[in-house]
PDB file of N, CA, C and O in Angstrom, chain B, residues numbered from 101:
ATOM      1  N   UNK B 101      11.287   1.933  -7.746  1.00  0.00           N
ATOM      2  CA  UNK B 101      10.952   1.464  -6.409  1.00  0.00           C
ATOM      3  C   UNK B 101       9.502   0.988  -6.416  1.00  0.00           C
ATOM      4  O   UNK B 101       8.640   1.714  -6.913  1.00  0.00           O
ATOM      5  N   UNK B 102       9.196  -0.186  -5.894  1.00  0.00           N
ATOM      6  CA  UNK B 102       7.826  -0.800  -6.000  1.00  0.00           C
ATOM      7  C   UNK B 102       7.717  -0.498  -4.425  1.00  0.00           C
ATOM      8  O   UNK B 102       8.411  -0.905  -3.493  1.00  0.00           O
ATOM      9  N   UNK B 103       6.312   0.582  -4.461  1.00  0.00           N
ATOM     10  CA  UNK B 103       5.682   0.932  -3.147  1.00  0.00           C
ATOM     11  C   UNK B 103       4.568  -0.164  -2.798  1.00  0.00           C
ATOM     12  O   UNK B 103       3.749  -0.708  -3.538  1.00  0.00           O
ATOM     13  N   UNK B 104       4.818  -0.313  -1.372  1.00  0.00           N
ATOM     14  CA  UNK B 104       3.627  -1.319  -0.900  1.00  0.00           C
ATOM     15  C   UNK B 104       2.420  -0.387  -0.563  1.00  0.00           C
ATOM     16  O   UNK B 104       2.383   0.317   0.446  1.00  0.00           O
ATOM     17  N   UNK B 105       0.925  -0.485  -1.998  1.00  0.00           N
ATOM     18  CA  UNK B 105      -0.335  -0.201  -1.225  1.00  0.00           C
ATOM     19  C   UNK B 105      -0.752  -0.306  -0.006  1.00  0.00           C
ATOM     20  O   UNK B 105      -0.853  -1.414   0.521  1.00  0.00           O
ATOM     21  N   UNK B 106      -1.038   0.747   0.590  1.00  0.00           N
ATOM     22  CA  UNK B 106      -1.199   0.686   2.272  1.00  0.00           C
ATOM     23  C   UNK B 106       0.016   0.855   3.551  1.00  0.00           C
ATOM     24  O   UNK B 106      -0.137   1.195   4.724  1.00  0.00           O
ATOM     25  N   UNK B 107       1.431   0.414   2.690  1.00  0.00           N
ATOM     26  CA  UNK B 107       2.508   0.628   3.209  1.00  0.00           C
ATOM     27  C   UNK B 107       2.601   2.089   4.133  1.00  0.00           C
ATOM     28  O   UNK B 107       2.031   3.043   3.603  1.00  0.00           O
ATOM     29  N   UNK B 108       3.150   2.306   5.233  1.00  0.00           N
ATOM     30  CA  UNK B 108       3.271   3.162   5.783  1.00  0.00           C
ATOM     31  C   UNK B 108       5.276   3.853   5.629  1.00  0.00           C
ATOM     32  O   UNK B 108       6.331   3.297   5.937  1.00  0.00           O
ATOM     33  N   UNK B 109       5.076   4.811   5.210  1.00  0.00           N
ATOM     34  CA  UNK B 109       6.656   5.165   4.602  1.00  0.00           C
ATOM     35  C   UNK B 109       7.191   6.682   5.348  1.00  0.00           C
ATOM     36  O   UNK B 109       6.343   7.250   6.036  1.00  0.00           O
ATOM     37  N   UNK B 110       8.221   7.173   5.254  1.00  0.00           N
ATOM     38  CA  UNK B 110       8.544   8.251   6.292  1.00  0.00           C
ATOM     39  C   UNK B 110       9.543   8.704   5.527  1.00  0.00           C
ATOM     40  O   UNK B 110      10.290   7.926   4.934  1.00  0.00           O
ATOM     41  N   UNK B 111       9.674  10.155   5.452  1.00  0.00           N
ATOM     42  CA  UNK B 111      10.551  10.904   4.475  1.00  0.00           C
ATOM     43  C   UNK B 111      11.910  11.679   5.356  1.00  0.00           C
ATOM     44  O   UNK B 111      11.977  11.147   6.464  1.00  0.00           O
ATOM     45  N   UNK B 112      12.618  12.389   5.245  1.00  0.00           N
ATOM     46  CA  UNK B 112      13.833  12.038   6.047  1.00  0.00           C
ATOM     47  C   UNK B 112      13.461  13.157   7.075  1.00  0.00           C
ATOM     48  O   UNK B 112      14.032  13.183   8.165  1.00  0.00           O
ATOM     49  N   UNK B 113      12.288  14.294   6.665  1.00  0.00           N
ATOM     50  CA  UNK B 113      11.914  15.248   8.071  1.00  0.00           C
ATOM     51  C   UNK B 113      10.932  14.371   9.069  1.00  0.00           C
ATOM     52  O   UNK B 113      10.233  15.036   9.834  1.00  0.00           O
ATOM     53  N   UNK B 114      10.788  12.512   9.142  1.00  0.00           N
ATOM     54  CA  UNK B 114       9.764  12.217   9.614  1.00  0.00           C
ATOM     55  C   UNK B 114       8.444  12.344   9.407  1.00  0.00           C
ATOM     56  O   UNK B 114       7.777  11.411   9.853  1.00  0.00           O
ATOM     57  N   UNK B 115       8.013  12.977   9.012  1.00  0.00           N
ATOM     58  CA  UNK B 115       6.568  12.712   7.945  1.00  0.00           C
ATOM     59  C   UNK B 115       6.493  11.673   7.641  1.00  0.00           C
ATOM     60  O   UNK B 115       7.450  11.187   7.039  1.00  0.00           O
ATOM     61  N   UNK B 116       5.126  10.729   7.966  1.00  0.00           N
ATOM     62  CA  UNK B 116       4.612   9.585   7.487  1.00  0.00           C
ATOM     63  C   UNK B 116       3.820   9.816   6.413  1.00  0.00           C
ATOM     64  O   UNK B 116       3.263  10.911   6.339  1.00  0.00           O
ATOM     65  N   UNK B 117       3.618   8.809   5.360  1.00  0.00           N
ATOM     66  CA  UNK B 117       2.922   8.884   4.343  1.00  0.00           C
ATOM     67  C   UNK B 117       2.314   7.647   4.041  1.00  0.00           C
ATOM     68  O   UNK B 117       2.989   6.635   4.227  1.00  0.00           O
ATOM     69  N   UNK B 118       1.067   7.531   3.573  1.00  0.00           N
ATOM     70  CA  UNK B 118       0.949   6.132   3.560  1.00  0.00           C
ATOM     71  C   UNK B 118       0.308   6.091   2.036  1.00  0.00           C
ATOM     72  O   UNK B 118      -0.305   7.074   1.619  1.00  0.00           O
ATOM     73  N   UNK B 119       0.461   5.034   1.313  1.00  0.00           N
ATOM     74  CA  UNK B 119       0.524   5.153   0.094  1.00  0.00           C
ATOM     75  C   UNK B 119      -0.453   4.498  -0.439  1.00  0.00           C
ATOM     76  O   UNK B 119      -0.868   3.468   0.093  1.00  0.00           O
ATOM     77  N   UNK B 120      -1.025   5.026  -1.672  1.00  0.00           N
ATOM     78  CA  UNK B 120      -2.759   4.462  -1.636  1.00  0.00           C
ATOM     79  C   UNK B 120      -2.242   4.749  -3.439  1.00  0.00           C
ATOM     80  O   UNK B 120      -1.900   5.820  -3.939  1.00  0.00           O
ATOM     81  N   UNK B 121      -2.331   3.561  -4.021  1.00  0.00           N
ATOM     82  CA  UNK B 121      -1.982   2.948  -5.379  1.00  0.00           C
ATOM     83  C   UNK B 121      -3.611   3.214  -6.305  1.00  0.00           C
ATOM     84  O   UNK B 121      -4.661   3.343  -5.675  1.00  0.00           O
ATOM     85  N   UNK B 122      -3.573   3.252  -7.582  1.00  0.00           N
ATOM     86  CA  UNK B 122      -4.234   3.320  -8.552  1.00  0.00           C
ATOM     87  C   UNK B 122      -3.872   2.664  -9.771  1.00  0.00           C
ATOM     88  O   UNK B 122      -2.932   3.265 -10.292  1.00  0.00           O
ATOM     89  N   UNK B 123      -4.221   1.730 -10.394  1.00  0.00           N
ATOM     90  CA  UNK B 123      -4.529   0.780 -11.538  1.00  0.00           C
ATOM     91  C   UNK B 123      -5.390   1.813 -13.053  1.00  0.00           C
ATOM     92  O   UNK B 123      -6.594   1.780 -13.308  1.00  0.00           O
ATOM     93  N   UNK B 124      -4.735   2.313 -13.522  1.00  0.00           N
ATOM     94  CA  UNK B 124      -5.294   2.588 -15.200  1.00  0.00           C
ATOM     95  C   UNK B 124      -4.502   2.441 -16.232  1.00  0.00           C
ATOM     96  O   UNK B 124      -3.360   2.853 -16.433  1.00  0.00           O
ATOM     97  N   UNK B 125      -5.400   1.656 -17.030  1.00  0.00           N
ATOM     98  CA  UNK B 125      -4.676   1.013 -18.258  1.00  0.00           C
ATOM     99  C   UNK B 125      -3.295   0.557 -18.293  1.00  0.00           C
ATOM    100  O   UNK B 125      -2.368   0.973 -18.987  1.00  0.00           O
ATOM    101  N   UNK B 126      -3.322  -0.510 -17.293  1.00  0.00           N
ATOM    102  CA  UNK B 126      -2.058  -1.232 -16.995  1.00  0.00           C
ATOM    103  C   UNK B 126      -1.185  -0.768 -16.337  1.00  0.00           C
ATOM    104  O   UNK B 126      -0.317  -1.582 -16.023  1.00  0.00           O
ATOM    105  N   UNK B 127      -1.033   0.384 -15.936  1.00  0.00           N
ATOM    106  CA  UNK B 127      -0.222   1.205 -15.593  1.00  0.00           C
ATOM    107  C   UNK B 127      -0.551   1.894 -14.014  1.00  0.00           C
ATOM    108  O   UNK B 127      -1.510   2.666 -14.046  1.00  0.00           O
ATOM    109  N   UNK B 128       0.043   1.746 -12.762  1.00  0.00           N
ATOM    110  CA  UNK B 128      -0.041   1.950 -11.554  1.00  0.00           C
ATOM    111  C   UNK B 128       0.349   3.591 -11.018  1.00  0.00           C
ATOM    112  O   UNK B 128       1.497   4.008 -10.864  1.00  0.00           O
ATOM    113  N   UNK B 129      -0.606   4.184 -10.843  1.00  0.00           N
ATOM    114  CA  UNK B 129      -0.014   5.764 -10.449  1.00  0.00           C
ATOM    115  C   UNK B 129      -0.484   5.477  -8.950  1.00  0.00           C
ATOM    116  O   UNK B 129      -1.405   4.834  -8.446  1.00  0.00           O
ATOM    117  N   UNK B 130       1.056   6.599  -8.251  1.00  0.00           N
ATOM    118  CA  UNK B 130       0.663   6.002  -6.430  1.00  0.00           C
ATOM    119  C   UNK B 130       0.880   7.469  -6.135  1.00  0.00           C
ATOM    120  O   UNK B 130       1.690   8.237  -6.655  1.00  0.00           O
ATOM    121  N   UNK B 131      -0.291   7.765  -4.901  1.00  0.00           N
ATOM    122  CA  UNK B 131      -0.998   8.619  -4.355  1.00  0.00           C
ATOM    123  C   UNK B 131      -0.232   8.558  -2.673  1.00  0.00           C
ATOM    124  O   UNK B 131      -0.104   7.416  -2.231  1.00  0.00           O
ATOM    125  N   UNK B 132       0.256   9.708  -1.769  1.00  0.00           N
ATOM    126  CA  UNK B 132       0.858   9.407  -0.513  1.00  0.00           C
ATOM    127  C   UNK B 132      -0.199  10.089   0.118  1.00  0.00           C
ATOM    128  O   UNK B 132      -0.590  11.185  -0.280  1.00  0.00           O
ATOM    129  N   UNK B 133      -0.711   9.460   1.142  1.00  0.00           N
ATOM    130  CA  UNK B 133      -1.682  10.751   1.547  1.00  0.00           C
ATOM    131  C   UNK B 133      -1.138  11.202   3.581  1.00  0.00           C
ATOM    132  O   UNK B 133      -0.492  10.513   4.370  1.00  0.00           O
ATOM    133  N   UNK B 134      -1.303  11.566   3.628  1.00  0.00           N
ATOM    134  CA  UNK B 134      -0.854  12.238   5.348  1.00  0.00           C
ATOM    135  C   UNK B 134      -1.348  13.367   5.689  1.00  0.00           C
ATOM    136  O   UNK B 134      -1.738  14.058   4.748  1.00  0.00           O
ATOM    137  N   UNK B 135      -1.483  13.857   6.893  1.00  0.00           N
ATOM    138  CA  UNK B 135      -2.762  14.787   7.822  1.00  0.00           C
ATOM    139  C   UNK B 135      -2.187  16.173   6.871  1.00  0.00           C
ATOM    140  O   UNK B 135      -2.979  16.960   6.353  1.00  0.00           O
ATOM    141  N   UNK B 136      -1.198  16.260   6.794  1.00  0.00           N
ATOM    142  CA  UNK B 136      -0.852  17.762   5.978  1.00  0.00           C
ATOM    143  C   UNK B 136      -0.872  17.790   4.680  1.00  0.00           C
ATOM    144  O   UNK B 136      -0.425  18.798   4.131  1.00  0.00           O
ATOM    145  N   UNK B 137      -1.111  17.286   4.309  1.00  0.00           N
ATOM    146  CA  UNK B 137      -1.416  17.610   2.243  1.00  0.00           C
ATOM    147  C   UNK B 137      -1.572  16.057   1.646  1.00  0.00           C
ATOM    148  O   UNK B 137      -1.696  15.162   2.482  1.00  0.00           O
ATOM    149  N   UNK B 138      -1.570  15.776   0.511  1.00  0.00           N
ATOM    150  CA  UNK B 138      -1.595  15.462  -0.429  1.00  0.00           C
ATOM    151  C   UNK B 138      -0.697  14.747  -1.361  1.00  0.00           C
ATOM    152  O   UNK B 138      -1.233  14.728  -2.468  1.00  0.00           O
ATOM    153  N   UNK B 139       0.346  14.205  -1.367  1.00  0.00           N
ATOM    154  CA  UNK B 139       1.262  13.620  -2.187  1.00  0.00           C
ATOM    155  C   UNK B 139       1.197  13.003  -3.186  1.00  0.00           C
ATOM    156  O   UNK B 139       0.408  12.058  -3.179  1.00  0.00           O
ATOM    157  N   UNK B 140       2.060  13.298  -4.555  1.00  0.00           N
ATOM    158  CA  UNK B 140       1.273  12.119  -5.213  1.00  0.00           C
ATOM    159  C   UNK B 140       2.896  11.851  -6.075  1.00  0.00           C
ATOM    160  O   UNK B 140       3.657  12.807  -5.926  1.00  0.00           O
ATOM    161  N   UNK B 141       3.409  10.794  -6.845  1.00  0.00           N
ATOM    162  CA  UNK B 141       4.756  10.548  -7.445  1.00  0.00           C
ATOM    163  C   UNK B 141       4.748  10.689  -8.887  1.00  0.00           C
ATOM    164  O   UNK B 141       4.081   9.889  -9.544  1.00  0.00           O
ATOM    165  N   UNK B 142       5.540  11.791  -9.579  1.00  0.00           N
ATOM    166  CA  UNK B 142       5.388  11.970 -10.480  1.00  0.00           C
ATOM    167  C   UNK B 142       5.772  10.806 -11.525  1.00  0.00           C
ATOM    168  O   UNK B 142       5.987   9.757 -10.918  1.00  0.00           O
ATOM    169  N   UNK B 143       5.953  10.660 -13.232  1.00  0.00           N
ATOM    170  CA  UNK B 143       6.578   9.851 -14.114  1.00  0.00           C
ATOM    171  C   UNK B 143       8.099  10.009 -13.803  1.00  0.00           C
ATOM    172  O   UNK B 143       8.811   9.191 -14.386  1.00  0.00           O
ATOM    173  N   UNK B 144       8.566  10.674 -13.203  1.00  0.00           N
ATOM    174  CA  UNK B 144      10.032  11.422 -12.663  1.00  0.00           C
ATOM    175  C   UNK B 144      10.071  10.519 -11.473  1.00  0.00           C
ATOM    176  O   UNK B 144      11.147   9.921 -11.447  1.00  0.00           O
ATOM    177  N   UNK B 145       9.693  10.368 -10.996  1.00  0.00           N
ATOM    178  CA  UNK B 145       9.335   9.879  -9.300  1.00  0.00           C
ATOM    179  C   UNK B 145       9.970  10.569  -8.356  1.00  0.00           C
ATOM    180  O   UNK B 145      10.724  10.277  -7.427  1.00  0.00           O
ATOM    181  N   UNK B 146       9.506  11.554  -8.789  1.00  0.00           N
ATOM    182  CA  UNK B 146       9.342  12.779  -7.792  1.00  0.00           C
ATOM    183  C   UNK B 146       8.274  13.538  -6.909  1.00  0.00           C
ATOM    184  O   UNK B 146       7.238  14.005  -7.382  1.00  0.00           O
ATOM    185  N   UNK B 147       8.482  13.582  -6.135  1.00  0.00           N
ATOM    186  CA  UNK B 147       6.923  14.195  -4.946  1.00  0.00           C
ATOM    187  C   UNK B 147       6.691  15.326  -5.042  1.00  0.00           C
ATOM    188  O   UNK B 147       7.429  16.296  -4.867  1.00  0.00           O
ATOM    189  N   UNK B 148       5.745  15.270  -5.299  1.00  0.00           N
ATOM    190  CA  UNK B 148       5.159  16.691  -5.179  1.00  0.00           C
ATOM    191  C   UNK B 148       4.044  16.874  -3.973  1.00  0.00           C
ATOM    192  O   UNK B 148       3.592  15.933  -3.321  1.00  0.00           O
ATOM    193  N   UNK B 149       3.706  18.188  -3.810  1.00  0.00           N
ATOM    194  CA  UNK B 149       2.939  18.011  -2.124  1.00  0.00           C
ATOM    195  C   UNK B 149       1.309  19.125  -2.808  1.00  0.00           C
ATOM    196  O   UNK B 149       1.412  20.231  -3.339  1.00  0.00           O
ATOM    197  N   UNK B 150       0.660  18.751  -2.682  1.00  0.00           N
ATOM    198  CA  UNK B 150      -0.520  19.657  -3.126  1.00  0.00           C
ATOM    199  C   UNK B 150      -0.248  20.219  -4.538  1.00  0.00           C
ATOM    200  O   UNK B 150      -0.553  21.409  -4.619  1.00  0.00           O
ATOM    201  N   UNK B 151       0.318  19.599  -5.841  1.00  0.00           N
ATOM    202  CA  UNK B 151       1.034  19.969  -6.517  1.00  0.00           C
ATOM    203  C   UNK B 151       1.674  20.685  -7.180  1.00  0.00           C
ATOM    204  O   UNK B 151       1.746  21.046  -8.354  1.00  0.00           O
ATOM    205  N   UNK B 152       2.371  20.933  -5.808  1.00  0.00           N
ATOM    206  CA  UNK B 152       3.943  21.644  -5.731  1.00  0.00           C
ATOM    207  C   UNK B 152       4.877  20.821  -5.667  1.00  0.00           C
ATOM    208  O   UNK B 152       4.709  19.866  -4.909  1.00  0.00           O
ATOM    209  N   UNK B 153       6.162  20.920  -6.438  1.00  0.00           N
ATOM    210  CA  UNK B 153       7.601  20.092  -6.836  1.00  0.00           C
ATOM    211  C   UNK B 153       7.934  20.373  -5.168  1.00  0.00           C
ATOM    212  O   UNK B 153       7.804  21.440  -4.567  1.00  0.00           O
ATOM    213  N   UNK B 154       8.321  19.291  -4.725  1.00  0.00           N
ATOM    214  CA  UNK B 154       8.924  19.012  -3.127  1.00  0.00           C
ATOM    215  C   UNK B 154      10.469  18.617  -3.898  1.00  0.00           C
ATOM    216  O   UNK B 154      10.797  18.366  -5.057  1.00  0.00           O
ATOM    217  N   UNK B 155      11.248  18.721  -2.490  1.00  0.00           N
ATOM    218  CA  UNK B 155      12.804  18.276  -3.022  1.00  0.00           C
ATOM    219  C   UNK B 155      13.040  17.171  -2.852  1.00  0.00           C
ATOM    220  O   UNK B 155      14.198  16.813  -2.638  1.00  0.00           O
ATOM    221  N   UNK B 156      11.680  16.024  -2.912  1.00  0.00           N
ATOM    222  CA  UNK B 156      12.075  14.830  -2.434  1.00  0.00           C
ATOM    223  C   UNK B 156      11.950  13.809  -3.742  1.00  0.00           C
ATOM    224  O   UNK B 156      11.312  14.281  -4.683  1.00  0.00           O
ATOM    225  N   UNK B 157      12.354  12.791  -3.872  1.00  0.00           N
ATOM    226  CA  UNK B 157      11.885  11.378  -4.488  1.00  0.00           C
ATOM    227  C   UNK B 157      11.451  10.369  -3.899  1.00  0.00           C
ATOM    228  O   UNK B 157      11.236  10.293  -2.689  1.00  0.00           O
ATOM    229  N   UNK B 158      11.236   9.234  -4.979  1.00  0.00           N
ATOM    230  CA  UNK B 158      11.109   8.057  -4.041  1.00  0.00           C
ATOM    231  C   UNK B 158      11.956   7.484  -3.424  1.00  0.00           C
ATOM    232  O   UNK B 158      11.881   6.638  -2.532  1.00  0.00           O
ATOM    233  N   UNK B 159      13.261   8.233  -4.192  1.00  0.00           N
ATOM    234  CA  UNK B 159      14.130   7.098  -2.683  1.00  0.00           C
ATOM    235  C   UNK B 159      14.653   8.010  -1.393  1.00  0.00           C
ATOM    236  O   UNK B 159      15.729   7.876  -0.811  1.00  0.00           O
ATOM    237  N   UNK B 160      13.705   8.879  -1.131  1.00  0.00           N
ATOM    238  CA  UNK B 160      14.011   9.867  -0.133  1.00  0.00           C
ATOM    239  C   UNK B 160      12.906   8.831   0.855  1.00  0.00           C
ATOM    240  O   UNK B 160      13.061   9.119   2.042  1.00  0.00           O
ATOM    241  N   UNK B 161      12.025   7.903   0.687  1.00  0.00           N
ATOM    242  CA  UNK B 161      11.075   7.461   0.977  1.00  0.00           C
ATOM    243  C   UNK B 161      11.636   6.124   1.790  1.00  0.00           C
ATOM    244  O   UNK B 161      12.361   5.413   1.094  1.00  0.00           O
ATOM    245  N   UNK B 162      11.381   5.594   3.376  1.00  0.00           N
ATOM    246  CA  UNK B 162      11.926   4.527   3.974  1.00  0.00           C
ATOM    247  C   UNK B 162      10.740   3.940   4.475  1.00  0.00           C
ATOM    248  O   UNK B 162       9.943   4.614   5.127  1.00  0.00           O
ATOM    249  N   UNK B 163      10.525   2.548   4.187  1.00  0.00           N
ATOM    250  CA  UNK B 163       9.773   1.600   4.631  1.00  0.00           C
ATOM    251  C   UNK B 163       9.848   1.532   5.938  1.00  0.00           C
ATOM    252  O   UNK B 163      10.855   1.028   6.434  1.00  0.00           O
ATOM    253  N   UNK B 164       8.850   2.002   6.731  1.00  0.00           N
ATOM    254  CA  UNK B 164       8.328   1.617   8.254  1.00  0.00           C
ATOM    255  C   UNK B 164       8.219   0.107   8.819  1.00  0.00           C
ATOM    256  O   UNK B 164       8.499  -0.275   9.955  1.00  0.00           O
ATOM    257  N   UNK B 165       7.797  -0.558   7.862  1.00  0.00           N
ATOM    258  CA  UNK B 165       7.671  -2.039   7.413  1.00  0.00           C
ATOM    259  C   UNK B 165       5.933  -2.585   8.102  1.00  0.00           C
ATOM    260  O   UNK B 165       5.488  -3.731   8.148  1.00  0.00           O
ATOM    261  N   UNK B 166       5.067  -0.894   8.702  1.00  0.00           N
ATOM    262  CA  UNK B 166       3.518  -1.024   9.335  1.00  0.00           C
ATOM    263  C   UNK B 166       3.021  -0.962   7.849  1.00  0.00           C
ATOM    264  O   UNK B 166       3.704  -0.830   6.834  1.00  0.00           O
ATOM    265  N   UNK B 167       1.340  -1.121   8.003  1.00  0.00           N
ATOM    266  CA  UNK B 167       0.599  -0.843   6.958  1.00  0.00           C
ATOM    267  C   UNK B 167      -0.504  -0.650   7.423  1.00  0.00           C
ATOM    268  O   UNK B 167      -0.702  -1.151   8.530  1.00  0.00           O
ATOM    269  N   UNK B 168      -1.686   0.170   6.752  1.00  0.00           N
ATOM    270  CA  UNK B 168      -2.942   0.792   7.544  1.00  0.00           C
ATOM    271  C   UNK B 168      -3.889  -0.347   6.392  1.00  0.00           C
ATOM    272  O   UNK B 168      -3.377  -1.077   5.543  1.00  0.00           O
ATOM    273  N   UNK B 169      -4.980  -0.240   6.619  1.00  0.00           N
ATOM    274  CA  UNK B 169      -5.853  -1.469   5.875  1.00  0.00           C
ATOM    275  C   UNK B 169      -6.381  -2.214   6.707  1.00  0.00           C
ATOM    276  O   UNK B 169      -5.881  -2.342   7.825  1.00  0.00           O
ATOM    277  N   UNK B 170      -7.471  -2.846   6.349  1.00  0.00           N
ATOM    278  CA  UNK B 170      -7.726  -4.577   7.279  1.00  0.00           C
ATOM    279  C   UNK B 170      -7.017  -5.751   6.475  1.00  0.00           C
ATOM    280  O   UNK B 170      -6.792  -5.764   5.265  1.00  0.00           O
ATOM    281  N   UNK B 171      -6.832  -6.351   7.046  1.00  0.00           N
ATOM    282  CA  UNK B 171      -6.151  -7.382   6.597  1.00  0.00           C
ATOM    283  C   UNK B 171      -7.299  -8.465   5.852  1.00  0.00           C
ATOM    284  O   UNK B 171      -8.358  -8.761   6.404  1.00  0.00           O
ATOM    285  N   UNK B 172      -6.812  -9.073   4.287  1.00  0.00           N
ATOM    286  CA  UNK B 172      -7.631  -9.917   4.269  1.00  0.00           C
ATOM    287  C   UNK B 172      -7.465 -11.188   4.657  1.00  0.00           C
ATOM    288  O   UNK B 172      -6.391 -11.743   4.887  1.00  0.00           O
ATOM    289  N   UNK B 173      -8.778 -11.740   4.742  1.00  0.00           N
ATOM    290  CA  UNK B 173      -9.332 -13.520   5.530  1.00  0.00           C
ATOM    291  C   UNK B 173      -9.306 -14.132   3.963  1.00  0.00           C
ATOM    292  O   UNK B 173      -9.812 -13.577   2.988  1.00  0.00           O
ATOM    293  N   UNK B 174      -8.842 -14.961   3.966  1.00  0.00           N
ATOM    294  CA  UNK B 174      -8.478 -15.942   2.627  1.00  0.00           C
ATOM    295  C   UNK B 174      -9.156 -17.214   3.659  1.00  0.00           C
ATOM    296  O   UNK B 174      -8.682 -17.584   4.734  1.00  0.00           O
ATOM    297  N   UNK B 175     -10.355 -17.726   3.001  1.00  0.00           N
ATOM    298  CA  UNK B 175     -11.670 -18.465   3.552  1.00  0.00           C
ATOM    299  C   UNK B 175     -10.659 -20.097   3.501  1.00  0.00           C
ATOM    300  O   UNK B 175      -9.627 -20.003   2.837  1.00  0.00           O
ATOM    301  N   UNK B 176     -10.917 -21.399   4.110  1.00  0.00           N
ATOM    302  CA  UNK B 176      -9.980 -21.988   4.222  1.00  0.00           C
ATOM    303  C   UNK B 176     -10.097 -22.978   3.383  1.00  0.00           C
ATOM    304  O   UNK B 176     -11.228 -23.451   3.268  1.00  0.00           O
ATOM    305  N   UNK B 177      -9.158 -23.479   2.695  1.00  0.00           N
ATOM    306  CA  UNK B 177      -9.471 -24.701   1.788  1.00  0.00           C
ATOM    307  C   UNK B 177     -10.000 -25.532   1.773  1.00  0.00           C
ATOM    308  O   UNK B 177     -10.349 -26.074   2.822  1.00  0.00           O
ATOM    309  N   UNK B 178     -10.272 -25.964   0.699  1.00  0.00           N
ATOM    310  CA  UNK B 178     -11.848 -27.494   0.938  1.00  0.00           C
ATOM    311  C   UNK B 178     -11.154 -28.602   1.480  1.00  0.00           C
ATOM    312  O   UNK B 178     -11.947 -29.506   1.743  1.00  0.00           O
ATOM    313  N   UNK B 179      -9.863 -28.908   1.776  1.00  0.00           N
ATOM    314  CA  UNK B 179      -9.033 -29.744   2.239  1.00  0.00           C
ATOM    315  C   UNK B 179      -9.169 -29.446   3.736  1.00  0.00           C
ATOM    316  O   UNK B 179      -9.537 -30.338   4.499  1.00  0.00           O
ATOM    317  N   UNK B 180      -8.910 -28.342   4.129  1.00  0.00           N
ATOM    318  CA  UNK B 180      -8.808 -27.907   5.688  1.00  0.00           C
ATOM    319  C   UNK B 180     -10.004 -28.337   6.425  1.00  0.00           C
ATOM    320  O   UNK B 180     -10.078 -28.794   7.565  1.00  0.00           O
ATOM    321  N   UNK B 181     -11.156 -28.050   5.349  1.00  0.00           N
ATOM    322  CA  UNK B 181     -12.662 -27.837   5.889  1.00  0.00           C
ATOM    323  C   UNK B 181     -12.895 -29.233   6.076  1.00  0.00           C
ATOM    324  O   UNK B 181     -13.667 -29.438   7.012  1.00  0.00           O
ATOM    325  N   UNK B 182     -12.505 -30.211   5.526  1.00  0.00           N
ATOM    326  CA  UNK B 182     -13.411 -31.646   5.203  1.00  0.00           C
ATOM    327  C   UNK B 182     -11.672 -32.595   5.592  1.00  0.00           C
ATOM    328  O   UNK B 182     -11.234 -33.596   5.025  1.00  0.00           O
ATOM    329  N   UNK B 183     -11.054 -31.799   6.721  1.00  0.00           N
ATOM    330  CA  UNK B 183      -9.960 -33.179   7.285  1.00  0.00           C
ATOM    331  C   UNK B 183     -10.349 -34.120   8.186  1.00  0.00           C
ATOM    332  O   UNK B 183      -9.544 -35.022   8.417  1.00  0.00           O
ATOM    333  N   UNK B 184     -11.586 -34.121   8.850  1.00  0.00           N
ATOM    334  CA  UNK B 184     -12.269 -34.789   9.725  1.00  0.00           C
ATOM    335  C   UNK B 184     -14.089 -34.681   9.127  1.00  0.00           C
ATOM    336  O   UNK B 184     -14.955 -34.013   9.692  1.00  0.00           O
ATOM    337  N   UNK B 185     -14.248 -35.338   8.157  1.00  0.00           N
ATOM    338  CA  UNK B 185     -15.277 -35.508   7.723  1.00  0.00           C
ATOM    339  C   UNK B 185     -16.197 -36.424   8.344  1.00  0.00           C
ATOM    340  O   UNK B 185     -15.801 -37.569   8.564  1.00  0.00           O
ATOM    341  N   UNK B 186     -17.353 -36.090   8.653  1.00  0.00           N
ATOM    342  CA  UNK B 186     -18.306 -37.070   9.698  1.00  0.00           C
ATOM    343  C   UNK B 186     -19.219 -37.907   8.097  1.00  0.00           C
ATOM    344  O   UNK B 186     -19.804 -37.508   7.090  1.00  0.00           O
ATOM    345  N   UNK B 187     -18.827 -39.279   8.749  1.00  0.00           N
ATOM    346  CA  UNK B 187     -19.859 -40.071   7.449  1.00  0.00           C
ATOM    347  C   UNK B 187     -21.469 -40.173   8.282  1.00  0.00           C
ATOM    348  O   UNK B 187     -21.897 -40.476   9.396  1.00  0.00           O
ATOM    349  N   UNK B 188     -21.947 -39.760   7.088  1.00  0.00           N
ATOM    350  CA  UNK B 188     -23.839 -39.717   7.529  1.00  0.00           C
ATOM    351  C   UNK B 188     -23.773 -41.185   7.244  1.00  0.00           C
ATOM    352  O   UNK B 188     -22.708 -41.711   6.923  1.00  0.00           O
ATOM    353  N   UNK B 189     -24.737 -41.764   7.340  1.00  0.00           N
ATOM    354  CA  UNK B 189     -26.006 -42.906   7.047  1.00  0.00           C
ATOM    355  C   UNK B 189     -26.433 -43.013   5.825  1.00  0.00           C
ATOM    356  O   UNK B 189     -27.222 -42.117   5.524  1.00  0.00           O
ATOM    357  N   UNK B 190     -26.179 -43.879   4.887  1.00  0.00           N
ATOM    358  CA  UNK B 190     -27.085 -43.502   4.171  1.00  0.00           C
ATOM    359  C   UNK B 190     -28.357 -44.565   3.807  1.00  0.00           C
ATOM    360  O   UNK B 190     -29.282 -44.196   3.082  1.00  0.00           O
TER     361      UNK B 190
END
């Protein structure tokens, strides 16, 4: 299951989790974090909660389809910027 960084996800007692991804050596380990503990997905992809084995997995896990983050501004193309170009004098 490919988790969305920042994705907001809910386990079947309702618990939200929102999922905060890590990048080492090619390889992506994902972190759930929420007001009561700690989550993190094992090589099993299995949850564990403060790490303790929970009875859950990832596919105990349902996309909310929210996400917490700011959103990024992708600055606007040199095309967009210069569609009404004013000619100077020269």
């Amino acid at each position: 299951m490919d988790l969305r960084v920042g994705g907001i996800y809910y386990l079947p007692n309702g618990r939200e989790l929102i999922v905060l991804g890590r990048r080492e050596n090619g390889r992506v380990s994902y972190r759930l974090s929420c007001r009561t503990g700690n989550y993190e997905i094992t090589d099993e992809g299995r949850l564990t909660c403060d790490g303790k084995l929970t009875a859950w997995d990832v596919s105990n896990l349902s996309d909310t389809g929210r996400s917490v983050g700011v959103e990024r501004f992708q600055p606007p193309s040199f095309q967009e910027t210069n569609q009404n170009p004013e000619l100077v004098p020269s």
